[in-house]
PAMIMI-696734 format. One line per field, with one value per residue (C-alpha): chain; residue number from 1; residue in one letter; y, z, x. Coordinates in steps of 0.001 Angstrom, whole numbers. Example, Ala and Ser with C-alpha at 12.3 -4.5 7.8 and 13.67 -1.06 7.14 Angstrom:
BEGIN
cadena	[A,A] $
num	[1,2] $
residuo	[A,S] $
c2	[-4500,-1060] $
c3	[7800,7140] $
c1	[12300,13670] $
***
This chain:
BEGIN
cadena	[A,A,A,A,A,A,A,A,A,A,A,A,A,A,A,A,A,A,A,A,A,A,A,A,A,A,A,A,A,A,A,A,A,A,A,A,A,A,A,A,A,A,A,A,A,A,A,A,A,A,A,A,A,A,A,A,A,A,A,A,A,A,A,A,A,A,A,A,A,A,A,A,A,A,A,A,A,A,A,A,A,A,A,A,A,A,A,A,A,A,A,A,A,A,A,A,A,A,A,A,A,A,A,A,A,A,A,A,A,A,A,A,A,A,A,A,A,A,A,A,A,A,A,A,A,A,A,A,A,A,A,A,A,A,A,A,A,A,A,A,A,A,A,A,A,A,A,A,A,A,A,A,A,A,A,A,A,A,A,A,A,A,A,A,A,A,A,A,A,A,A,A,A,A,A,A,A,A,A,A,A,A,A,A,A,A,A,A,A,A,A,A,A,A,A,A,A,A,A,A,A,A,A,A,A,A,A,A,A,A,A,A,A,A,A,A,A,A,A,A,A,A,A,A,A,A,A,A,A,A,A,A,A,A,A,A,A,A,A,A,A,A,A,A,A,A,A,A,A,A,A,A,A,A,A,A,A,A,A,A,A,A,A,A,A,A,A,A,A,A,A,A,A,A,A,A,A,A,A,A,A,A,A,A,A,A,A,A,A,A,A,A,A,A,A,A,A,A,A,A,A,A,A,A,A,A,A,A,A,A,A,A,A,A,A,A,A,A,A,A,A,A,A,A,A,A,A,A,A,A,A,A,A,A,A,A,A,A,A,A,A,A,A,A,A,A,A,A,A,A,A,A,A,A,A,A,A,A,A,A,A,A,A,A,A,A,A,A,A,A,A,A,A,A,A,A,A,A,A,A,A,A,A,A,A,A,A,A,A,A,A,A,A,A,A,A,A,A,A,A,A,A,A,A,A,A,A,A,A,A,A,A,A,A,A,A,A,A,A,A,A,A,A,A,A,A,A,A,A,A,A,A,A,A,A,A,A,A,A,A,A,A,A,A,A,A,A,A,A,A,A,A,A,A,A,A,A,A,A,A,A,A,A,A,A,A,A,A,A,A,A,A] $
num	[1,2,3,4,5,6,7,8,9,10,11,12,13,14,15,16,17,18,19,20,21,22,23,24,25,26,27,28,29,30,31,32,33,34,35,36,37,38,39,40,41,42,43,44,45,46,47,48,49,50,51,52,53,54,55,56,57,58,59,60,61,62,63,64,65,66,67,68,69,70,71,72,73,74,75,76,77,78,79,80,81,82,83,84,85,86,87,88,89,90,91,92,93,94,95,96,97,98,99,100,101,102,103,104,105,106,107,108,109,110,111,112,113,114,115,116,117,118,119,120,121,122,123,124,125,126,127,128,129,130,131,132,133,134,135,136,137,138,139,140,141,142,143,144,145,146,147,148,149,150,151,152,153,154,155,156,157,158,159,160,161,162,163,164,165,166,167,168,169,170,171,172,173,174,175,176,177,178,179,180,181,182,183,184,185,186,187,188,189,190,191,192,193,194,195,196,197,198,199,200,201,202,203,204,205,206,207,208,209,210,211,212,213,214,215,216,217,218,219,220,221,222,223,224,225,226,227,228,229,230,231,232,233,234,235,236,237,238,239,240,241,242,243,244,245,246,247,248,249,250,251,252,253,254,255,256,257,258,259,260,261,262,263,264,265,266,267,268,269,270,271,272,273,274,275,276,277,278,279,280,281,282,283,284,285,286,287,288,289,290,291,292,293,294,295,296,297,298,299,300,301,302,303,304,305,306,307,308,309,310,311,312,313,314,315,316,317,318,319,320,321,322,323,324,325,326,327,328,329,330,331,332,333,334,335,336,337,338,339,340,341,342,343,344,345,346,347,348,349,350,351,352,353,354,355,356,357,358,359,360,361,362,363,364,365,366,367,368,369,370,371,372,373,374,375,376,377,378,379,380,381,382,383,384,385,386,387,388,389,390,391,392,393,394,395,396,397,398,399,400,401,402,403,404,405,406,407,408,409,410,411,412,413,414,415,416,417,418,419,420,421,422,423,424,425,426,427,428,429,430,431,432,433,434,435,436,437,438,439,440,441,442,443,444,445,446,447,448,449,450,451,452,453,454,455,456,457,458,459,460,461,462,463,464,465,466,467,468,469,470,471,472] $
residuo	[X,X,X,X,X,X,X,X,X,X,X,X,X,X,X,X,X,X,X,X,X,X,X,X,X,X,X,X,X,X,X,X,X,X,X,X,X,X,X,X,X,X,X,X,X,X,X,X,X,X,X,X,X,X,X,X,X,X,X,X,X,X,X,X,X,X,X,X,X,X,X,X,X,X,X,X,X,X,X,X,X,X,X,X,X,X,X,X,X,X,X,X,X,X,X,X,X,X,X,X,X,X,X,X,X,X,X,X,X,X,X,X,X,X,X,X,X,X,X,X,X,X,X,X,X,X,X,X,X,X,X,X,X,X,X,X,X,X,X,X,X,X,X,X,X,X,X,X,X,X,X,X,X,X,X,X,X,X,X,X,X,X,X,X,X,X,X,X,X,X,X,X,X,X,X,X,X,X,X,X,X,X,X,X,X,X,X,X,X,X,X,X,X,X,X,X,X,X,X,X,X,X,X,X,X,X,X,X,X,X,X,X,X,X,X,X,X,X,X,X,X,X,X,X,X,X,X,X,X,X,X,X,X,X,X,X,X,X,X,X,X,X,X,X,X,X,X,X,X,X,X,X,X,X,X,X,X,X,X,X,X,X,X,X,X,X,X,X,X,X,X,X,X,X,X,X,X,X,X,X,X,X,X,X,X,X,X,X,X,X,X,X,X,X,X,X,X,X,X,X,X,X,X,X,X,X,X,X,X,X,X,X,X,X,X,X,X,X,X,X,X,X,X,X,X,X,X,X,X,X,X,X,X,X,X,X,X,X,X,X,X,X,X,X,X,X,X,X,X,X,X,X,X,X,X,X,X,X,X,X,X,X,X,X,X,X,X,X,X,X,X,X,X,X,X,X,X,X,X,X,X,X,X,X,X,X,X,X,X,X,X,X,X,X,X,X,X,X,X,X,X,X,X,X,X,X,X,X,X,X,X,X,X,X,X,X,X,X,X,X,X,X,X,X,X,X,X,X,X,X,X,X,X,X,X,X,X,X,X,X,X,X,X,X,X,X,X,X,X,X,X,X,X,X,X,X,X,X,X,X,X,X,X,X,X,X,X,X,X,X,X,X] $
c2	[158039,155786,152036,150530,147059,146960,143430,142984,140216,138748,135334,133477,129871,127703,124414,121935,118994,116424,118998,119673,115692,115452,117918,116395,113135,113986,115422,112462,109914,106256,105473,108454,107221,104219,105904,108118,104895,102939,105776,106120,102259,102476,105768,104522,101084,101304,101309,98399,96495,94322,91396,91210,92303,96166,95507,98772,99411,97774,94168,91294,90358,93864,94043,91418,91292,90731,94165,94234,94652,97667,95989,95600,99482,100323,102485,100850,102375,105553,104614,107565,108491,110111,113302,113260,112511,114116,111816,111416,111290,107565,106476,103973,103530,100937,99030,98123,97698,94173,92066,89235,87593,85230,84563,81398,79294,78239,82066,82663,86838,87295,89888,92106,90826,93446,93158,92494,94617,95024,99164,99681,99999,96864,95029,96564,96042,92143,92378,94106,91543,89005,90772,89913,93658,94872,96142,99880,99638,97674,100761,103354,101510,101469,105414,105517,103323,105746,108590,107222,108497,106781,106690,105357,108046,109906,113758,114410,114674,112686,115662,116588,113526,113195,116245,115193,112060,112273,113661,110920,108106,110031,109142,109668,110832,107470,105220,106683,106493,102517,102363,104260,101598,98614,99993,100456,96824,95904,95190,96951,97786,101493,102451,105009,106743,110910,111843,110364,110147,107866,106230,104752,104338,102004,99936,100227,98707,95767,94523,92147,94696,94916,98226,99400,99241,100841,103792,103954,104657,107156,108951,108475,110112,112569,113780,112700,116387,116167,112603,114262,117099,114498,116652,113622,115458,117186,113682,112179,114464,114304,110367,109260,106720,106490,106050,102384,102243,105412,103843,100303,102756,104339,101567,99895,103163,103130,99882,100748,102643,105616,105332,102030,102290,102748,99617,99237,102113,101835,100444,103311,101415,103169,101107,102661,101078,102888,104496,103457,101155,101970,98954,98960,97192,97066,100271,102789,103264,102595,103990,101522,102195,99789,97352,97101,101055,101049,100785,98416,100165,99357,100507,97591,96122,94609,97993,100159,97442,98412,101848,101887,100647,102925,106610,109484,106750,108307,106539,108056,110757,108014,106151,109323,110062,106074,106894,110262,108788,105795,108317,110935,108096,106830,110187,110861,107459,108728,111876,110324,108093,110774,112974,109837,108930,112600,112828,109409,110727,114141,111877,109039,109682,109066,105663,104672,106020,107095,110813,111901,112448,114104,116877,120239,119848,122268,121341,124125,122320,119030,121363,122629,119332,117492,121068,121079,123584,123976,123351,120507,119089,119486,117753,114829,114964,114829,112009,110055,107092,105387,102290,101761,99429,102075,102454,104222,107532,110299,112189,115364,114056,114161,117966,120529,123118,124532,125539,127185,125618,127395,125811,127733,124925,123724,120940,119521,119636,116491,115373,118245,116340,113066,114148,115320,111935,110300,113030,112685,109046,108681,110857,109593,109283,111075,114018,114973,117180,120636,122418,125145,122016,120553,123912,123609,120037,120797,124323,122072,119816,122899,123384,126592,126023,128215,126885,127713,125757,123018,123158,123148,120236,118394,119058,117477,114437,114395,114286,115814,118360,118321,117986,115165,113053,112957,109681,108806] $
c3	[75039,77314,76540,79906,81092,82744,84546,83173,84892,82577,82002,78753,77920,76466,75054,75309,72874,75202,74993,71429,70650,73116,71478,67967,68725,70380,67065,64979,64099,64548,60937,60972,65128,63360,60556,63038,65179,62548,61990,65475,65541,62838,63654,67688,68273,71491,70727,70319,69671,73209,72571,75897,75109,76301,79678,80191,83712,83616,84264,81348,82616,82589,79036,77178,78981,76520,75781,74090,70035,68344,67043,70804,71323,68839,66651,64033,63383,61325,57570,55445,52330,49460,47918,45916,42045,39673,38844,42681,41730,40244,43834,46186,46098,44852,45654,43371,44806,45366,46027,45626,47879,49050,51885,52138,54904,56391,57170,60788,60239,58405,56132,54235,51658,48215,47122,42696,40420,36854,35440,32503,30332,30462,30865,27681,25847,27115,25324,21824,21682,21385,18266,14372,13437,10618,12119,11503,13434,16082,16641,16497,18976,21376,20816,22198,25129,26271,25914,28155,31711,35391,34819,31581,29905,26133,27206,24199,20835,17862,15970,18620,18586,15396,15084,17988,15508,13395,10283,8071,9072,7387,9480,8543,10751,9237,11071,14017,14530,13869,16756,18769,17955,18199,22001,22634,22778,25572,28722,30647,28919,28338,28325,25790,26378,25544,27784,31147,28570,25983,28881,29821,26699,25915,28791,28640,24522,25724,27852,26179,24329,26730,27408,30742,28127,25624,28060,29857,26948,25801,29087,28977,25876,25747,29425,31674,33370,33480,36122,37696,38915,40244,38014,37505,36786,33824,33071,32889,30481,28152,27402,28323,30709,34497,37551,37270,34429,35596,38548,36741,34016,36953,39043,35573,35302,39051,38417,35570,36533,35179,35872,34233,34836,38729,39360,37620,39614,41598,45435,47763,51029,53847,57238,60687,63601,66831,69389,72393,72871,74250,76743,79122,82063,84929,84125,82966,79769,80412,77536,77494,75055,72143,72828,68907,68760,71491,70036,72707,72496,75225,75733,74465,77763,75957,74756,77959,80370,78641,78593,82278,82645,80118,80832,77775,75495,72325,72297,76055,74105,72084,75272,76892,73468,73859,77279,76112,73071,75120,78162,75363,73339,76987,77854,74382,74989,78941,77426,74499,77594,79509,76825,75777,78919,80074,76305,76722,80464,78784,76293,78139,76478,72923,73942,75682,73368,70035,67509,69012,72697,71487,74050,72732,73736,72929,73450,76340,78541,78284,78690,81634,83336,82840,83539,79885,77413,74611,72060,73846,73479,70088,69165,70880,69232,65846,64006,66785,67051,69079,68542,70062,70025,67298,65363,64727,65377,65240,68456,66963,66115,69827,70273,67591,67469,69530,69087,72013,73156,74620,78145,78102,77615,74055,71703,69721,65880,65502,67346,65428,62304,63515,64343,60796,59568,61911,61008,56976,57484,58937,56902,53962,51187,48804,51471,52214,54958,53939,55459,57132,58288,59548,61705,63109,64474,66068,67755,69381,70680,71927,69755,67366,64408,61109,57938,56138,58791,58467,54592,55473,57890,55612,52403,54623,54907,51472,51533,48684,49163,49624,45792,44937,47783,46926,45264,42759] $
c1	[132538,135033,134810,133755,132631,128993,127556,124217,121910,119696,116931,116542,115515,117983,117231,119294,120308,118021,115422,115340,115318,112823,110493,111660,110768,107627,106151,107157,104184,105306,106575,108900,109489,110475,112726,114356,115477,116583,119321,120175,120972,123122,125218,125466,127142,125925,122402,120340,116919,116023,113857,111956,108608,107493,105177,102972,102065,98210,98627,98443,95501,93955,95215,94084,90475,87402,85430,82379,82533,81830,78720,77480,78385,75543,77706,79918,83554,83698,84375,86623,84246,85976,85038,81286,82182,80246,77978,76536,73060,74016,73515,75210,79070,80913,84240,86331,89419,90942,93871,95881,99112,100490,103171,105843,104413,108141,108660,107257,107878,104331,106081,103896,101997,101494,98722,99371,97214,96946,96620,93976,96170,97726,94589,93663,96535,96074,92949,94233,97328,94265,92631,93402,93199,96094,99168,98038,94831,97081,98687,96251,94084,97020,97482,93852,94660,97695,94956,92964,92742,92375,88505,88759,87904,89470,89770,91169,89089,90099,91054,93628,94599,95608,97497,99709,100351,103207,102520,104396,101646,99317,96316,92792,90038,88021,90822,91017,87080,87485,89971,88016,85068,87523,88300,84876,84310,86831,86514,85404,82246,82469,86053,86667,84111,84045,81509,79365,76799,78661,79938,76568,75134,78119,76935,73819,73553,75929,72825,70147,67355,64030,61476,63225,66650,64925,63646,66680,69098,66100,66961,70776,71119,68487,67570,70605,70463,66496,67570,70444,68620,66098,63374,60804,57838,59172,61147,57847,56337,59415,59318,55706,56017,54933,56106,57034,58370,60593,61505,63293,64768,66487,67409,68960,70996,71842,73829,76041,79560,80351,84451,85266,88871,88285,88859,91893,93496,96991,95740,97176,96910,97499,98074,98000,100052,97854,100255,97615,94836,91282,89744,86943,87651,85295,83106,85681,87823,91856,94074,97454,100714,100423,103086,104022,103829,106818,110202,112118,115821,118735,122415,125005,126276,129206,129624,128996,131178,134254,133307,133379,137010,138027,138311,138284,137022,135567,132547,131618,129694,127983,126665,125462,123678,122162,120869,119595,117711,116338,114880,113316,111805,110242,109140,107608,105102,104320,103134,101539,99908,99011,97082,95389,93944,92757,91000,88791,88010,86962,85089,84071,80120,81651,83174,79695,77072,78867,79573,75980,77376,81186,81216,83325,87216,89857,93610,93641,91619,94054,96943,95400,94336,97755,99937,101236,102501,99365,101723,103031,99189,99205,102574,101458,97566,98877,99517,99149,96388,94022,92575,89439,85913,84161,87471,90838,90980,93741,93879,92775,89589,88429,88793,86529,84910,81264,77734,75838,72729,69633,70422,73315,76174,77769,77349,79883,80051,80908,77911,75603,77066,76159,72625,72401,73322,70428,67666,68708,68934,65417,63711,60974,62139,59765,59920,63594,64312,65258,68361,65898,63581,67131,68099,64179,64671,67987,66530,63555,65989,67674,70536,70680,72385,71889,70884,73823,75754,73841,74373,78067,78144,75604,78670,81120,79540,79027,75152,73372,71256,67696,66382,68920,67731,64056,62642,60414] $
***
């Protein structure tokens, strides 16, 4: 064949450098928005921080108008719950965590205050440089303490332990079970435990001796799976006692803590700056940016003046980057706007009457109303924020999945989840609602949901199921 040359007309999307920033940006949350700016300002000379505060387009007036708590709204703001632990059937949850700071009063900038906390181990190591023990049990006891873990507890059996020992020392299997009973007495009361069991029996002999003790340690150590499982009948046959007596036994066993070292764990605080603010103002909910959200960036004028009596300067590609950055990072909070406002009018039931009225959303039907890419939607939805009366919320929170009604329409499963919460919440307590008895409610109020999905939504919530919720 010849060689020849043949004109071929052809489409294809290019995207430019604005574009690709644009998109870049757009996907960052606010701390990397932040991180990401802080570079720009120290590659570009002709970038810079402006101190005039950001004005968003509702008036000051319209901003800063009173709306009604979240304790008026009749819903109060979601709270994250961790994972169940393994001993859930000890009851309500307890907060351990706590802090300590100060701040110079002559410094007007508010920085950051840490809070200071103290790690087991060095609490208990506080406590063994107080002891008179010989140097040798000194040391063993702090061998223990390094065993420990977060909870407080020793994994690790002695014998293992003392084969990871050096052989030289010579260490008995006598000595080590004195350290072990020297650790046992520190604070706090069960640390060193082996076992949930030894854990609360620990605490439990520390208290002054009494019957409910007395019973209570007889369950601890002998029938702790017997109370897990809730099983009181047999319980009651096994030790004797009725339903009084059972009842302070448990409530005494109920207050101890089976993780010691908890509260002694590193604080991992993790703070939130919302990109846009939720008001109500005069009947209807108005999304505005979040003026400390908005980085306030401007092109150098000292900078950009001599620019324009200078031709084929080699910062001219700088200032067009400048105005480039400073239009994206505008255009990123407009979109950020606009999503915001067309979720809370999609939503505008949740924000009145709380998770119970969360209608189903998918990010099609945003895309749709504001004339949007789909992916564009879900750039902007994630790890982005909204601060509102009933909480903080990431944007993906409003939009979720759908279960068909018998009228035809859908129901959220956030609100199906809620109305779990409400039904299990209500019930009596000596006769929990089964997951079948759930699904029943829910089809008379017109929503069919299965019984394995409500075990599902029930797990997420971290609700035990029906047999660990029933009472004495």
């Amino acid at each position: 064949m010849k060689p020849s040359l043949q004109l071929k007309l052809s489409q294809h999307l290019a995207l430019t450098p604005q574009l690709q920033q644009s998109i870049r940006l757009l996907q960052l949350s606010t701390l990397e928005l932040e991180q990401e700016l802080e570079k720009y300002l120290v590659e570009n000379p002709l970038i810079e921080r402006e101190e005039e505060e950001y004005a968003p387009s509702a008036p000051a007036a319209e901003r800063f108008e009173e709306v009604p708590p979240a304790a008026e709204s009749g819903e109060p703001p979601p709270v994250e719950r961790s994972s169940a632990d393994d001993e859930s059937w000890l009851g309500e949850e307890t907060n351990y965590a706590s802090s300590s700071g100060s701040f110079d009063e002559d410094d007007n900038d508010y920085q950051d205050v840490r809070a200071a906390t103290t790690s087991l181990r060095e609490h208990l190591s506080w406590q063994l440089g107080l002891m008179s023990i010989p140097e040798r049990d000194r040391t063993l006891v702090q061998c223990l303490i390094e065993a420990l873990d977060d909870d407080g507890y020793l994994t690790q059996s002695l014998a293992e332990l003392s084969e990871a020992l050096p052989i030289e020392l010579e260490i008995e299997p006598e000595e080590l079970q004195i350290a072990l009973k020297h650790l046992q007495y520190f604070d706090p009361t069960g640390v060193g435990a082996r076992s949930a069991q030894e854990c609360l029996s620990l605490q439990l002999e520390a208290l002054p001796p009494d019957d409910t003790r007395t019973l209570a340690l007889t369950i601890v150590r002998n029938h702790l799976e017997l109370l897990a499982a809730r099983d009181f009948v047999k319980l009651k046959k096994h030790i004797g006692c009725d339903d009084e007596a059972l009842r302070a036994a448990q409530s005494l066993i109920r207050g101890l803590n089976p993780r010691p070292g908890a509260r002694y764990g590193a604080l991992d605080a993790r703070y939130i700056t919302p990109d846009v603010v939720v008001r109500k103002l005069r009947g209807h909910w108005i999304v505005n940016i979040n003026s400390d959200a908005f980085p306030r960036l401007r092109v150098n004028r000292l900078y950009a003046d001599i620019l324009s009596r200078q031709r084929g300067s080699s910062l001219a590609g700088q200032l067009q980057e400048a105005r480039w950055l400073i239009k994206n990072v505008q255009q990123r909070f407009d979109t950020i706007l606009r999503v915001a406002q067309a979720i809370v009018d999609r939503q505008r039931q949740f924000f009145d009457h709380g998770e119970v009225a969360m209608r189903p959303l998918v990010l099609r039907e945003i895309a749709d109303i504001l004339g949007l890419h789909e992916s564009t939607v879900s750039r902007v939805t994630t790890q982005k924020y909204m601060a509102t009366p009933r909480g903080i919320f990431e944007l993906k929170y409003f939009f979720g999945s759908h279960v068909a009604t018998e009228a035809g329409g859908a129901c959220s499963a956030t609100a199906i989840r809620a109305l779990i919460k409400q039904l299990i919440g209500a019930e009596p307590p000596k006769k929990p609602l089964s997951d079948s008895q759930i699904s029943e409610v829910l089809g008379q109020q017109g929503i069919v949901v299965a019984r394995r999905t409500i075990a599902k939504y029930r797990e997420a919530l971290n609700i035990p199921p029906v047999n660990l919720r029933k009472s004495i």
